[in-house]
C-alpha positions as CSV (number, residue, x, y, z in Angstrom):
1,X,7.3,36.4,25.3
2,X,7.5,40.0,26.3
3,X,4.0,41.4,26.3
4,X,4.9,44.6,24.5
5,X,5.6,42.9,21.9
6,X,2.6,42.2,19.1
7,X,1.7,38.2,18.4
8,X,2.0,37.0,15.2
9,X,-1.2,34.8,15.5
10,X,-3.3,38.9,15.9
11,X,-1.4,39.9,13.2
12,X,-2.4,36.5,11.2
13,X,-5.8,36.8,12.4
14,X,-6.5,40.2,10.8
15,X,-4.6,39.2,7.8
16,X,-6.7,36.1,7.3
17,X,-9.8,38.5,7.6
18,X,-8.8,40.2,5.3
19,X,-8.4,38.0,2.6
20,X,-11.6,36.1,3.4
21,X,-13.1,39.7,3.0
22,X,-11.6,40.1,0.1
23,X,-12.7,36.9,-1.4
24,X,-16.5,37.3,0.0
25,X,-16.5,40.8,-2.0
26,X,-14.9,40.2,-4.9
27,X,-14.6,37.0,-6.6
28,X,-17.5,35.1,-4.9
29,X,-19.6,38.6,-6.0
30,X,-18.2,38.6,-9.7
31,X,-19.0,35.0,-9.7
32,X,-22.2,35.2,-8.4
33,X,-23.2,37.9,-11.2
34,X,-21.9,35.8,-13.8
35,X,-24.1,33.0,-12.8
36,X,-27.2,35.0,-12.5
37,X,-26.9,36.8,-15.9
38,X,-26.1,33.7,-17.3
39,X,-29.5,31.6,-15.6
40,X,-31.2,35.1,-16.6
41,X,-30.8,35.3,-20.4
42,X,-31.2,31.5,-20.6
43,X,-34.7,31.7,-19.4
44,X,-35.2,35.2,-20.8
45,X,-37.9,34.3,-23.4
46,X,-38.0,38.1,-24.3
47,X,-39.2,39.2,-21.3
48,X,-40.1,42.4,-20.6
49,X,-37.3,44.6,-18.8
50,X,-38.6,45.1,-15.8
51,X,-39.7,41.4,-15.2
52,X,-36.3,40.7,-16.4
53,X,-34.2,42.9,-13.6
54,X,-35.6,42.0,-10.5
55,X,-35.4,38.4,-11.7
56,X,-31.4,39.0,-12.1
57,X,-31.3,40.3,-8.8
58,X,-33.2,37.5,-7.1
59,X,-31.0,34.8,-8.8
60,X,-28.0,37.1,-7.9
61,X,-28.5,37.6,-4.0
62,X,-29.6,33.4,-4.0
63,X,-26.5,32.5,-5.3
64,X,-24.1,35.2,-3.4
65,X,-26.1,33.1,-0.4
66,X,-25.0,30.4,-0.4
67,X,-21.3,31.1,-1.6
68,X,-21.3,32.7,1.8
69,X,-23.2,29.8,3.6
70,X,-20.3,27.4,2.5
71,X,-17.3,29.7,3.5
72,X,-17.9,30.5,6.5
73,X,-18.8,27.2,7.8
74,X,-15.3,26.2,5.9
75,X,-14.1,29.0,7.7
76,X,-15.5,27.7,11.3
77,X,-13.9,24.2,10.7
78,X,-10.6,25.0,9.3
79,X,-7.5,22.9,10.0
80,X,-3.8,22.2,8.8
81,X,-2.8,18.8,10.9
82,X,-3.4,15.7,9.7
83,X,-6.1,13.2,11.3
84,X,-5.4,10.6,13.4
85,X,-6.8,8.0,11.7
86,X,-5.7,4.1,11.7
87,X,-7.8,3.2,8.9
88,X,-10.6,3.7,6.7
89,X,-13.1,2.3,8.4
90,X,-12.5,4.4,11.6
91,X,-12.0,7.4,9.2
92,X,-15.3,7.4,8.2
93,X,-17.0,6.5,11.3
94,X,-15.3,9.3,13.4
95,X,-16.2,12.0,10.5
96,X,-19.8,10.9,9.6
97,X,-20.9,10.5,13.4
98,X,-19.9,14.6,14.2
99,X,-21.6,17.8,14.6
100,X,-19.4,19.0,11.7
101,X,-20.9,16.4,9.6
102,X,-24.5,17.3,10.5
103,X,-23.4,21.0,10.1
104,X,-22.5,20.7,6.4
105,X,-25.5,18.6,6.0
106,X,-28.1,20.8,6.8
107,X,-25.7,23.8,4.6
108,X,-25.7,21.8,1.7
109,X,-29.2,20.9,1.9
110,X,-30.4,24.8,2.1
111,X,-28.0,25.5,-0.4
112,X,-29.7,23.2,-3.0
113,X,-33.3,24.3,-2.4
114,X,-31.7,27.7,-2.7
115,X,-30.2,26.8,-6.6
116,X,-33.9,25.2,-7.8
117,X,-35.3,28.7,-7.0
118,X,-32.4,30.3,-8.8
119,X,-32.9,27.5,-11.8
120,X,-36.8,27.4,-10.9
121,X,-37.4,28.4,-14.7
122,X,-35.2,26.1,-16.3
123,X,-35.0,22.9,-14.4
124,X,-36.9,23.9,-11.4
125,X,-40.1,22.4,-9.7
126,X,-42.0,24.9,-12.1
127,X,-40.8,23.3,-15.5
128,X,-41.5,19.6,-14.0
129,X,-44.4,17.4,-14.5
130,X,-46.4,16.4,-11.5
131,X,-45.0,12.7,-11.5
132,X,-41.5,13.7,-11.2
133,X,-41.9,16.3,-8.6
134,X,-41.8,14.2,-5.3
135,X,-38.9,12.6,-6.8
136,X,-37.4,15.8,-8.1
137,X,-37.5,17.2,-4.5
138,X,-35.7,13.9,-3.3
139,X,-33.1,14.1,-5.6
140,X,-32.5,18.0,-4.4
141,X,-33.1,18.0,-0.9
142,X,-31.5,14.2,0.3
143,X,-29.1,12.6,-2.6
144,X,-27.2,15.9,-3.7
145,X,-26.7,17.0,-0.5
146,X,-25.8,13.7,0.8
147,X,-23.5,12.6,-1.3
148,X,-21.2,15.7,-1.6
149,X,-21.4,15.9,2.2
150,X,-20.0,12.0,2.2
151,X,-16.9,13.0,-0.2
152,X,-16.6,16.0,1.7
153,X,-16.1,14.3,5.2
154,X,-14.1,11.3,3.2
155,X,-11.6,13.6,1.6
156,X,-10.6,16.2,4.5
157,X,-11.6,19.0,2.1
158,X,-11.9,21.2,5.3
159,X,-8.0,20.7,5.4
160,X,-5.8,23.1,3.6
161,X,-3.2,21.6,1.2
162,X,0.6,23.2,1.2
163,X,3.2,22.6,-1.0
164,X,6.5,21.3,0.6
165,X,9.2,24.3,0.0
166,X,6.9,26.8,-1.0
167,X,5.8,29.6,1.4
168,X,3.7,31.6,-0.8
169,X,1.0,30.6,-3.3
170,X,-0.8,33.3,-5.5
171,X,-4.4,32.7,-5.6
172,X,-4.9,33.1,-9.3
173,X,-2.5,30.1,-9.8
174,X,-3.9,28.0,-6.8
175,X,-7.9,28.2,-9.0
176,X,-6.3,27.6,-12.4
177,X,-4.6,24.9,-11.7
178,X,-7.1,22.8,-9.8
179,X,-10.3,24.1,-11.9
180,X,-10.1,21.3,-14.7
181,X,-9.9,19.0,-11.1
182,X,-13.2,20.4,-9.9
183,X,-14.9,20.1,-13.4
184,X,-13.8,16.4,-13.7
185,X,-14.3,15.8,-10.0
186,X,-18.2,17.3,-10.7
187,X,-19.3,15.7,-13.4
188,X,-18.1,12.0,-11.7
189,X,-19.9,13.3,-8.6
190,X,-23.2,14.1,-11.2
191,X,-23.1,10.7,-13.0
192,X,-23.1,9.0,-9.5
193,X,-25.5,10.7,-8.4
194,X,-28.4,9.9,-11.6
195,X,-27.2,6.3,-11.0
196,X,-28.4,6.4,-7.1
197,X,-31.1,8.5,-8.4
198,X,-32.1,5.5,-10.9
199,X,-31.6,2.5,-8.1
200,X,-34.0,5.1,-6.0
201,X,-36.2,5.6,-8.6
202,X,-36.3,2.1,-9.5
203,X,-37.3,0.9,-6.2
204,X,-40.1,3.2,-5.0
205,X,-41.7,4.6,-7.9
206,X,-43.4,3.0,-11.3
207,X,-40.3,2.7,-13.7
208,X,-43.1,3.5,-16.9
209,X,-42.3,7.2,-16.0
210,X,-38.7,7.2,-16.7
211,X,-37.5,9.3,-19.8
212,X,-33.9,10.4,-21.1
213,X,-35.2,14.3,-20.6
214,X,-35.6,13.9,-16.7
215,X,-32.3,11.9,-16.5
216,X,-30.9,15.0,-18.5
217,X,-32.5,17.3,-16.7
218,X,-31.2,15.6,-13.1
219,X,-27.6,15.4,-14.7
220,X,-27.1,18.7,-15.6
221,X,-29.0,20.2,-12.6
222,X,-26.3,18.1,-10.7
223,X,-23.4,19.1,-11.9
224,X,-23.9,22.4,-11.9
225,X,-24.7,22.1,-8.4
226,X,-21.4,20.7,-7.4
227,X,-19.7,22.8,-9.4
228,X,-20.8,25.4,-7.4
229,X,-19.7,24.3,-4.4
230,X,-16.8,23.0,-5.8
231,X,-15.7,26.2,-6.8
232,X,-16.7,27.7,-3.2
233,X,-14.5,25.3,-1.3
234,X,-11.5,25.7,-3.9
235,X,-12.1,29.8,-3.8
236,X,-11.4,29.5,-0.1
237,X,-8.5,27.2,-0.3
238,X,-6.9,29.3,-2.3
239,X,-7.3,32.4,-0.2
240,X,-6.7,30.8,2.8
241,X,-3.6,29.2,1.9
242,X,-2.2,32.5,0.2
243,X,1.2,32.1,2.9
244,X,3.3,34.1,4.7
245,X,3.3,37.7,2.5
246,X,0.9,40.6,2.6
247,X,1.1,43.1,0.3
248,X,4.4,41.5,-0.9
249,X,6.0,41.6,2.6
250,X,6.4,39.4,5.3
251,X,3.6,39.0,7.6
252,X,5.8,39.8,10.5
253,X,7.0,43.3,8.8
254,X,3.3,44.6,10.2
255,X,5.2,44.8,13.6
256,X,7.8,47.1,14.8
257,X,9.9,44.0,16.2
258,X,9.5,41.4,13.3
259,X,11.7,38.5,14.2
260,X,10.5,39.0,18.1
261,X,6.8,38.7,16.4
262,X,7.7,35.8,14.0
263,X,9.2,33.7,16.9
264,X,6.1,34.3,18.6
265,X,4.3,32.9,15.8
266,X,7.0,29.5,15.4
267,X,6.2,28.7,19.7
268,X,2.4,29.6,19.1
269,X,0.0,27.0,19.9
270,X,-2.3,27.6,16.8
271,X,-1.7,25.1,14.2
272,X,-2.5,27.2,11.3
273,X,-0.3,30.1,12.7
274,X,2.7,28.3,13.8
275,X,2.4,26.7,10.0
276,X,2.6,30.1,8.5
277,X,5.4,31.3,11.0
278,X,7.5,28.7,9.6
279,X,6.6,29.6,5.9
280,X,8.0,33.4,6.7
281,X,11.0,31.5,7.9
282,X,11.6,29.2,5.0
283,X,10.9,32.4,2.8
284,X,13.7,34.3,5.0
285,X,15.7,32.2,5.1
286,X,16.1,30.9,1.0
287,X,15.3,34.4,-0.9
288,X,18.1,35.4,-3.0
289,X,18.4,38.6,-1.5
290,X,20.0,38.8,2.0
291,X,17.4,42.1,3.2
292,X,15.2,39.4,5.7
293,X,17.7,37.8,6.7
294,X,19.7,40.3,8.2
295,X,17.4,41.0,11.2
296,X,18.1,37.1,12.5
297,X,21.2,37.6,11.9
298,X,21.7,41.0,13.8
299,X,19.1,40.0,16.5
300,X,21.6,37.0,17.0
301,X,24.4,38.9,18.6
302,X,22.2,41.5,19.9
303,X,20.0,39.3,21.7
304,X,21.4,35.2,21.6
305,X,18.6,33.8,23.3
306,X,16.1,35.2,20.2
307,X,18.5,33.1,18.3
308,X,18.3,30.2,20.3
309,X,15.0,30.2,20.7
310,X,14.4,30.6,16.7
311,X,16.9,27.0,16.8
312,X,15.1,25.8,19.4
313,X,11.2,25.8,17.7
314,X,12.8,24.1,14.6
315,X,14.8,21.4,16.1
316,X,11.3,20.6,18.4
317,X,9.7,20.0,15.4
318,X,12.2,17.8,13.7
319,X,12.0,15.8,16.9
320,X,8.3,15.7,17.3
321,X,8.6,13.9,13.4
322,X,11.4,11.5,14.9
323,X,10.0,10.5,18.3
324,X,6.3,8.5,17.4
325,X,8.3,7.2,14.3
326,X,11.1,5.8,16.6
327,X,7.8,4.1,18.6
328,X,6.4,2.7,15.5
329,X,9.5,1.0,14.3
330,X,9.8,-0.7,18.0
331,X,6.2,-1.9,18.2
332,X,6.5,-3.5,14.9
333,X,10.3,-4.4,14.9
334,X,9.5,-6.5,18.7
335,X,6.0,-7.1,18.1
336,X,4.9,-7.7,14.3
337,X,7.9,-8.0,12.3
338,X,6.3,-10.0,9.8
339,X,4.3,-7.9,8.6
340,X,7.8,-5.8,7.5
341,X,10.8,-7.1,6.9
342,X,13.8,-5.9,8.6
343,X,17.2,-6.8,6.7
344,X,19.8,-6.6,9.6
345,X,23.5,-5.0,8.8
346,X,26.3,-7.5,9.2
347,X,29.7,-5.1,9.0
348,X,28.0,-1.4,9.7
349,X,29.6,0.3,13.2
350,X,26.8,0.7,14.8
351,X,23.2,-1.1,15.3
352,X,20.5,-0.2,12.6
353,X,19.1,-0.1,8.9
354,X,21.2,0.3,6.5
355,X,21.1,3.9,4.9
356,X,20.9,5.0,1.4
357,X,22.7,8.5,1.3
358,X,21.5,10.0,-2.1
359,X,23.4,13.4,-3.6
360,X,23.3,15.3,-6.6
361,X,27.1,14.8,-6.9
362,X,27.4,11.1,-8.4
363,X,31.1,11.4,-6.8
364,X,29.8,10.6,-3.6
365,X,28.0,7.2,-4.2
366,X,29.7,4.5,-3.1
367,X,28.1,1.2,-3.6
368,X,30.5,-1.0,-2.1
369,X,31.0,1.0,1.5
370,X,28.9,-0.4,4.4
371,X,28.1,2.2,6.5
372,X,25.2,3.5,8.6
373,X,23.5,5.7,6.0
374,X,24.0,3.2,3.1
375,X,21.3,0.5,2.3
376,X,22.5,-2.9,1.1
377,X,20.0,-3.5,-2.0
378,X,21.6,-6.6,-2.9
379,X,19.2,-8.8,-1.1
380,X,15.6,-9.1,-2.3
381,X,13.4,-11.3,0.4
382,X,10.1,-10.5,-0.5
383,X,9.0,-14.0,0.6
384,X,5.7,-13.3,2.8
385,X,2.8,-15.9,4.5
386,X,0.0,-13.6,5.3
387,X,-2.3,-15.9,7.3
388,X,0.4,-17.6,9.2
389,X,1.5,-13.9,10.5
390,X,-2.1,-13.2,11.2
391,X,-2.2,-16.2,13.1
392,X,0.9,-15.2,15.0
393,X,0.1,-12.1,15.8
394,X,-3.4,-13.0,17.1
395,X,-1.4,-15.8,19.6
396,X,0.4,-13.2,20.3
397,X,-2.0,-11.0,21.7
398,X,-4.3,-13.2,23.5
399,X,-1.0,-14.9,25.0
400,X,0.6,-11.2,26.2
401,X,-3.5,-10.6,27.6
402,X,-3.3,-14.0,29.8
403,X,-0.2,-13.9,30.8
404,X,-1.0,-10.3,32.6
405,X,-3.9,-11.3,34.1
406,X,-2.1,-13.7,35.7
407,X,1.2,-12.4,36.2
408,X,0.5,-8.7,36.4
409,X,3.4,-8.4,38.4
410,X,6.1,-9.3,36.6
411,X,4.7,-8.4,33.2
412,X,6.7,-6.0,32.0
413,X,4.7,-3.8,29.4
414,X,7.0,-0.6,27.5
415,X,5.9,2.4,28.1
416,X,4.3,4.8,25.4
417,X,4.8,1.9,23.2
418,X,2.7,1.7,19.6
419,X,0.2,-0.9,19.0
420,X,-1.3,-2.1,15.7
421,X,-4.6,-4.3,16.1
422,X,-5.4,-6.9,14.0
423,X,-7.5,-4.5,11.5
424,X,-5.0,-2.5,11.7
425,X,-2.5,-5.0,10.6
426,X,-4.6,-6.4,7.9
427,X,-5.7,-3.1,5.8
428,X,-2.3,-1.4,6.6
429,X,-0.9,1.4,4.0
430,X,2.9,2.3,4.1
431,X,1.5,5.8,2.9
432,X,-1.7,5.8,5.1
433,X,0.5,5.3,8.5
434,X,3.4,7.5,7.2
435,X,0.2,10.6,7.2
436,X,-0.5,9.4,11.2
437,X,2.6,9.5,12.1
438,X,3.2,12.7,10.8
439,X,0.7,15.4,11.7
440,X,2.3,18.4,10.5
441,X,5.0,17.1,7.3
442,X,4.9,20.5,6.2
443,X,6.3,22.0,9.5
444,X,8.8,19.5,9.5
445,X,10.0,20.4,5.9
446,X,9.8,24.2,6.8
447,X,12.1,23.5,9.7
448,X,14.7,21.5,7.5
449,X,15.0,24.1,4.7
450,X,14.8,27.0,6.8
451,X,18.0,26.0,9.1
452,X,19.2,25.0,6.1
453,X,18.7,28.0,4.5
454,X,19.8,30.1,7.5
455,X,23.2,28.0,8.3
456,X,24.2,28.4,4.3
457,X,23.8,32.0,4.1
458,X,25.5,32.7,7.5
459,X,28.5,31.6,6.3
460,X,29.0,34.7,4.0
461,X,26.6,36.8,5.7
462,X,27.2,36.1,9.5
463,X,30.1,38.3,10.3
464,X,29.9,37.9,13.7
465,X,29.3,33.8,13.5
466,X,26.6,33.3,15.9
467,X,24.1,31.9,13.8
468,X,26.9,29.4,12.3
469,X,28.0,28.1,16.1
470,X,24.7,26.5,15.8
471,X,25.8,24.0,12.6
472,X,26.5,21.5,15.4
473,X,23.4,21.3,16.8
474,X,21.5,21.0,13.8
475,X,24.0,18.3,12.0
476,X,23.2,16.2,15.3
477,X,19.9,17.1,14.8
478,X,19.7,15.9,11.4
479,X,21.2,12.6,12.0
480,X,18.8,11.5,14.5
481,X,16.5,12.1,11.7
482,X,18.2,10.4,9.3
483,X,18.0,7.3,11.4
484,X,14.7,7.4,12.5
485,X,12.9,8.0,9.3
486,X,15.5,6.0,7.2
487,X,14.3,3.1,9.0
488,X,10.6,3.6,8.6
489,X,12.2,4.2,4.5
490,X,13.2,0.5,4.9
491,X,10.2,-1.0,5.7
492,X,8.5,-3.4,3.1
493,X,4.9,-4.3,2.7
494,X,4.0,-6.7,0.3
495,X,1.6,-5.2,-1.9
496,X,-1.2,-7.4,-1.5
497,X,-1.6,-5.7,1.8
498,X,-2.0,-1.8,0.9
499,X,-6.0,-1.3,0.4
500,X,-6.1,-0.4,-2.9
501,X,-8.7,2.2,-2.3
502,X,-6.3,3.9,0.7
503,X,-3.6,3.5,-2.5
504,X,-5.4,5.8,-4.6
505,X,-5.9,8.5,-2.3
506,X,-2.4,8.7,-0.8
507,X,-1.0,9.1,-4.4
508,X,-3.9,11.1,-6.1
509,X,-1.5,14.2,-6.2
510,X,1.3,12.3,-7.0
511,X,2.9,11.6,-10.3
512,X,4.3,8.0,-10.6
513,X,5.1,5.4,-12.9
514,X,3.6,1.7,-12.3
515,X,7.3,0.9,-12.0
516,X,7.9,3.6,-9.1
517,X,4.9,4.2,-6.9
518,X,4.8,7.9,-5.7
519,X,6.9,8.3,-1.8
520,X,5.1,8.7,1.1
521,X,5.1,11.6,3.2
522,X,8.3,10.2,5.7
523,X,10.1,9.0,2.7
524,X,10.2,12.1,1.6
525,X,11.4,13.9,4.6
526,X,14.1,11.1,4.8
527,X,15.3,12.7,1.7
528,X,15.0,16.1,2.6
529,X,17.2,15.0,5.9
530,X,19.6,13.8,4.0
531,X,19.5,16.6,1.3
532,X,20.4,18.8,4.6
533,X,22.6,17.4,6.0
534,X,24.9,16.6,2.6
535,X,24.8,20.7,2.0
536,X,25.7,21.8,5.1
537,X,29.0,19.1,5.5
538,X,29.9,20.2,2.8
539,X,29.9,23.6,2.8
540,X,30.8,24.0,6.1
541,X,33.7,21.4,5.2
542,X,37.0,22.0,7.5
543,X,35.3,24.8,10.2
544,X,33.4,21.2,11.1
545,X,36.5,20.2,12.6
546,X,36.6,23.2,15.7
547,X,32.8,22.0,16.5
548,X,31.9,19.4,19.3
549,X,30.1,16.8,17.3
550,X,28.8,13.3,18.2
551,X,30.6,10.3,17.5
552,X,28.3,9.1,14.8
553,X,27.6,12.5,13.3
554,X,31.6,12.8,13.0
555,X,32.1,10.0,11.7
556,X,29.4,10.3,8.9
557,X,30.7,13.6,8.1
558,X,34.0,12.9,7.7
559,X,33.0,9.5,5.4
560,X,30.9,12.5,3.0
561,X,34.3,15.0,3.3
562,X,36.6,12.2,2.2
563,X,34.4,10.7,-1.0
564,X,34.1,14.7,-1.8
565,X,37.4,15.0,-1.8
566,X,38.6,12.2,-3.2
């Protein structure tokens, strides 16, 4: 990348400063005010005014504190990419056991001694008899702090959430929609916290002293407690994840050469900047009006290797989805298949699962067509012995281990191949693996929509046609993604298998019916593959027949061209 020309990931920087500015001086204040008046006239007793003010401002610089405390360490431990993870188990144990851990910790922990001075009058060491105080310090200084440190290591609340197909979210929304979340979220979070207190309580102290008005006391001084920093961590979610505009414009626009500067930002190394690249893309690429897109457009006859470049970052990422996918599905296919069942095709042309292409034009479904891309349903083998396959696989193992300590020679072991242990094979998640497979699934959607996007456009807006030679590239592209995630679509775990705790997180944000569990995250990518690929055959329809094409994407094409037309 020329050096004249300004990164995206400086221009991100300061735009990211700006908005965490923006939130430190505005909301987190406003909030922090409402809080102290509010802590103020409760415990105002008709105090004289001038015991009164400096009172409000006390209670209003402790709680501004620690509002800033928790951003900015959120801010320090940012991320966008998924962990890699192979269970729970060695979730939890690789995110207790870590300086971020002990960081947040020790945050939490001021934070709370910093809320009983601000509720000092009210619920605070002050307004406590002498038998609860030692207990009263525990419950502040170890069991809050504690506990909201364990949910937030256990549910990746450092990692910012985007929606798939959306490259801007306003703020305002983000907090209103997830606020009755937080309050719900809190008051569980309380609750649990009174009963630890009680087990506690019950086994180091003299259970004589217990009263409903301390238990009160504990549960509403915990809840408000993590409301608060509830609503710190989802303040800076939202700003954070504001997307790809400033000021209404494309981050990029803050450059004299945007689409040099936003392909600096698609090949940049930094996770969360490459992510937002992509967003500007995506929002390029599908706004109504044809103003951003232009530039690519122009830039691609100008300048072709901008252009192919641009092609180039997307199809990487496509690819990057496709490749450890690909390795998954031949570590289990050769080396655990029972643990998912693999229905062979009989009459398809080539080697494979069987497909199901899905369209919003009932025309093209064709039950009764064997083809690559079409999924035989008729079978239903859901016949599994899940100790037997443990048993296998264990044999397995230890057989593979002695026979290349003896053999080492001739022992032929694949390269960059996947391996599931036996943990792993027990307390495996269709949904849990599809998130570990998948680092980035929001990249990979950007990518999708944003060719797509692109490719559609150009064919009224390209004059000069060198955005739409690319429609080969990408329809090849495309296919290989088809097949790759399609069969990872097609595997089956019996139910008994999925931890149901590992259930309930992968589809907390997901709305399904008993009947219909909610997708996981390459399912739905599958469908977006093949979403992508049915709109560009066909709007590209007869100008596919002067492109080089591969054997199977040509033939797939054609078989969507003909049920169209017929």
């Amino acid at each position: 990348m020329n050096g004249s020309i300004l990164s995206y990931r400086l221009i991100f920087n300061d735009v990211s400063k700006t908005r965490f500015h923006n939130l430190a001086t505005r909301l987190l204040i406003i909030s922090s005010c409402i809080e102290a008046l509010f802590w103020s006239l409760v415990t105002s007793n008709n105090n004289q005014l001038l015991i009164w003010i400096p009172k409000f401002f006390l209670k209003l610089v402790l709680s501004y504190i620690i509002n800033i405390c928790i951003i900015t360490t959120r801010k320090q431990y940012l991320y966008v990419q998924s962990r890699d993870h192979s269970n729970i188990a060695v979730a939890l144990i690789k995110e207790m056991f870590t300086v971020r851990c002990i960081i947040y910790e020790f945050i939490y922990i001021i934070s709370c001694m910093l809320i009983s001075l601000v509720m000092k009058d009210t619920i605070g060491p002050a307004f406590l008899d002498y038998d609860f105080l030692n207990y009263f310090q525990i419950y502040i200084w170890f069991i809050i702090p504690s506990t909201y440190t364990f949910q937030h290591m256990c549910l990746n609340v450092d990692k910012l959430s985007f929606l798939f197909g959306y490259s801007i979210q306003d703020p305002q929304d983000y907090i209103v929609g997830r606020f009755h979340k937080i309050v719900i979220k809190s008051a569980i979070l309380g609750l649990s916290c009174n009963f630890i207190s009680l087990i506690i309580f019950f086994s180091f102290t003299d259970l004589s002293i217990v009263n409903f008005k301390f238990q009160g006391y504990l549960i509403i001084l915990s809840f408000y407690i993590f409301m608060k920093f509830e609503f710190a961590n989802l303040t800076f979610s939202a700003y954070m994840s504001i997307g790809c505009l400033y000021k209404g414009k494309p981050i990029s626009l803050l450059s004299r050469t945007p689409i040099e500067t936003l392909l600096s930002g698609l090949l940049s190394g930094h996770e969360f900047t490459k992510l937002t690249a992509f967003q500007e893309l995506l929002y390029r690429s599908t706004l109504s009006s044809p103003h951003y897109r232009y530039p690519i457009y122009d830039l691609a006859i100008d300048n072709p290797i901008i252009w192919n470049q641009l092609l180039e970052s997307c199809l990487v990422i496509i690819q990057a989805t496709n490749e450890p996918v690909e390795s998954y599905i031949h570590a289990v296919r050769n080396n655990y298949i029972p643990f998912h069942k693999y229905r062979e095709p009989k009459n398809n042309i080539t080697t494979g699962s069987y497909y199901k292409v899905s369209t919003k034009n009932q025309s093209m479904m064709n039950n009764g067509f064997n083809e690559k891309y079409l999924r035989n349903e008729s079978t239903n083998d859901n016949s599994y012995t899940l100790l037997p396959d443990l048993v296998n696989i264990l044999y397995q193992s230890l057989a593979s281990k002695i026979w290349y300590f003896f053999f080492p020679s001739i022992y032929n072991k694949p390269e960059n191949s996947y391996k599931l242990t036996l943990f792993e094979a027990w307390t495996m998640s269709k949904s849990r693996q599809a998130n570990r497979l998948v680092k980035s699934p929001i990249l990979h959607a950007n990518s999708v929509i944003a060719l797509t996007g692109l490719l559609i456009n150009a064919k009224e807006e390209d004059g000069f046609g060198r955005v739409k030679q690319s429609i080969g590239s990408v329809l090849t592209c495309l296919e290989k993604s088809m097949y790759s995630l399609g069969k990872f679509n097609d595997l089956e775990i019996p139910s008994h298998q999925i931890v149901p705790f590992a259930k309930k997180i992968a589809n907390a944000n997901e709305e399904a019916t008993p009947s219909s569990p909610a997708p996981d995250i390459i399912s739905i990518l599958y469908d977006l593959s093949v979403s992508a690929f049915l709109e560009l055959v066909l709007k590209y329809d007869t100008v596919l027949d002067d492109v080089y094409l591969d054997t199977e994407v040509r033939r797939l094409s054609e078989w969507i061209l003909n049920i169209y037309r017929n």
